[in-house]
N, C-alpha and C positions, 0 to 999 in steps of 0.2 A: 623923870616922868613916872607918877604913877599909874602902872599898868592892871592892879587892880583895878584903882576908879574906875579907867578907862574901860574897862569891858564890864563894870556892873552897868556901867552909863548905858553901854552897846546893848546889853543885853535887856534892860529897862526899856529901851528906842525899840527891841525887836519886838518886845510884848506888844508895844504899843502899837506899831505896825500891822501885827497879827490881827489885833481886834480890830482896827481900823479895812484890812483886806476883809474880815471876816462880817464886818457889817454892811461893808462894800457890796458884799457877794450875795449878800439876804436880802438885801433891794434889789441885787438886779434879778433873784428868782420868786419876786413880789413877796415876800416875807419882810415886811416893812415895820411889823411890830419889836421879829427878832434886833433889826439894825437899829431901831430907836432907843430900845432901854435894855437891850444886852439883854435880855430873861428870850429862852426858848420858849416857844409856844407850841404846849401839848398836841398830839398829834388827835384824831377825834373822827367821828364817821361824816363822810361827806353829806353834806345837806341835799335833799331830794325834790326834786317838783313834787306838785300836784300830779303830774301825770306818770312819774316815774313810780310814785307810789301804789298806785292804781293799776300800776300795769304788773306791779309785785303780786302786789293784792289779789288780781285776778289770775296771776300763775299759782300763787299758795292754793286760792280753793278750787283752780284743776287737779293741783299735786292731791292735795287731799280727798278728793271725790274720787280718786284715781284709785289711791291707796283704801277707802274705803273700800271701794267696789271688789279692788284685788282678794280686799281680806274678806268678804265675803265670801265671795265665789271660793274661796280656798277653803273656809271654812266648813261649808255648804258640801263642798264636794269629799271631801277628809271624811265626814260621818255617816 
């Protein structure tokens, strides 16, 4: 018996296995693209509502009216 083939064979089966578990495993965490053609999919900023964005939106122009006001009065009082 040859015991090299034998374990190139084996060892071929386990690759094959692997990616098989491993496309397995990307369907079931809805990643459907990774299990379809093997290429990982970049990772990327989550997509936002309409309302999520709005509601950034209007903490940015408290933070900044905030920081405004701060560096006034800091200013103002300083000279």
């Amino acid at each position: 018996m040859d015991f090299y083939n034998a374990i190139r064979e084996l060892v071929e089966e386990k690759r094959r296995l692997d990616r098989l578990i491993a496309a397995l495993e990307a369907v079931n965490n809805g990643d459907s693209h990774t299990a379809l053609d093997g290429v990982t999919s970049r990772r990327g900023r989550k997509a936002m509502s309409e309302a999520e964005r709005r509601e950034v939106s209007d903490r940015m122009k408290r933070y900044w009216a905030n920081r405004r006001s701060a560096g006034s009065a800091s200013s103002s009082s300083s000279s």
